[in-house]
N, C-alpha and C positions, 0 to 999 in steps of 0.2 A: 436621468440615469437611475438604474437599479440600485438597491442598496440589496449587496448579497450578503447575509450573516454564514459567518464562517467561525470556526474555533479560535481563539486568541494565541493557540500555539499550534503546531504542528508536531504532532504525535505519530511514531511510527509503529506500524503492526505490531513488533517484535516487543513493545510496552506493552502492548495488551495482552500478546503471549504469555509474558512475562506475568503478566496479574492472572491470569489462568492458570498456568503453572502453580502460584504461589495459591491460589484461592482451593486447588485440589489437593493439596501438597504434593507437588511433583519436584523432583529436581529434573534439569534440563537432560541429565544423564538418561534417566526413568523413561522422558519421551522420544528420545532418541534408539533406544530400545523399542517403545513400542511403536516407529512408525519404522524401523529397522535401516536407522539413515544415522552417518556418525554426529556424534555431541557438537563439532566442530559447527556440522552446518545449524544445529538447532541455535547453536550461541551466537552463529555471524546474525542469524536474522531478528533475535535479539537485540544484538547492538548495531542493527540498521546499517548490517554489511552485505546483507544475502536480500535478495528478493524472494517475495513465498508465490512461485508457480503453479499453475493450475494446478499439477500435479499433489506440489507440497500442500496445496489449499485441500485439494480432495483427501489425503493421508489427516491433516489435521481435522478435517470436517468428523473423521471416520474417530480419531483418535477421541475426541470432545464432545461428539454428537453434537458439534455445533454446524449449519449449513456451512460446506465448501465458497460459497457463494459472499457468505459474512468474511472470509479470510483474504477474500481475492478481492473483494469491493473496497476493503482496508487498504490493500495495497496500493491498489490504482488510484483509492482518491487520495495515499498520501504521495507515492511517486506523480501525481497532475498536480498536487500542493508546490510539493519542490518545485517544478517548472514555473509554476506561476509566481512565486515569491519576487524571483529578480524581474523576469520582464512581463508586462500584459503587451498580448499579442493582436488582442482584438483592436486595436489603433493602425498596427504595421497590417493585419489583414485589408482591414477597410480601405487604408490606402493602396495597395494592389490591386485589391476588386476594381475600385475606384476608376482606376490606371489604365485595364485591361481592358475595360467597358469603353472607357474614352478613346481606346489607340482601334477600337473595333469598329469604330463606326465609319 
């Protein structure tokens, strides 16, 4: 079996946001403004109530000059985190495959 090193915690985008903002001194107001989207949604994704979409990923890439790319791969691999916390699926897959193969023959 692999041993995959992974973070010891799970960290959502909106932290990192959050250290961006504070690192430029923005308040979340300031960016909300400049991506011309309300404080409401900049603060849900903050506290890991709003998902950052393509979209929001390219306004923030534009906003930061950091790639669209860095905000969206944040997302995905912390929304694939969450899923994988409670259950590993690669067990129930292989037993399926398993299953399919056998009832095929």
């Amino acid at each position: 079996m692999k041993n995959k090193l992974q973070p010891s915690r799970l960290i959502p985008p909106g932290r990192i946001l959050e250290r961006e903002l504070e690192a430029r001194g923005w308040t979340q107001s300031q960016l909300a403004t400049v991506l011309g989207r309300p404080k409401q949604m900049v603060n849900e994704i903050i506290n890991a109530k709003k998902r950052i979409t393509p979209e929001t990923a390219l306004e923030l890439g534009a906003a930061f000059d950091i790639p669209a790319e860095f905000w969206l791969n944040l997302e995905t691999t912390y929304r694939l985190r969450l899923s994988q916390k409670d259950i590993d699926y690669t067990p129930i897959i292989h037993r399926r495959e398993t299953l399919e193969r056998t009832l095929q023959i």
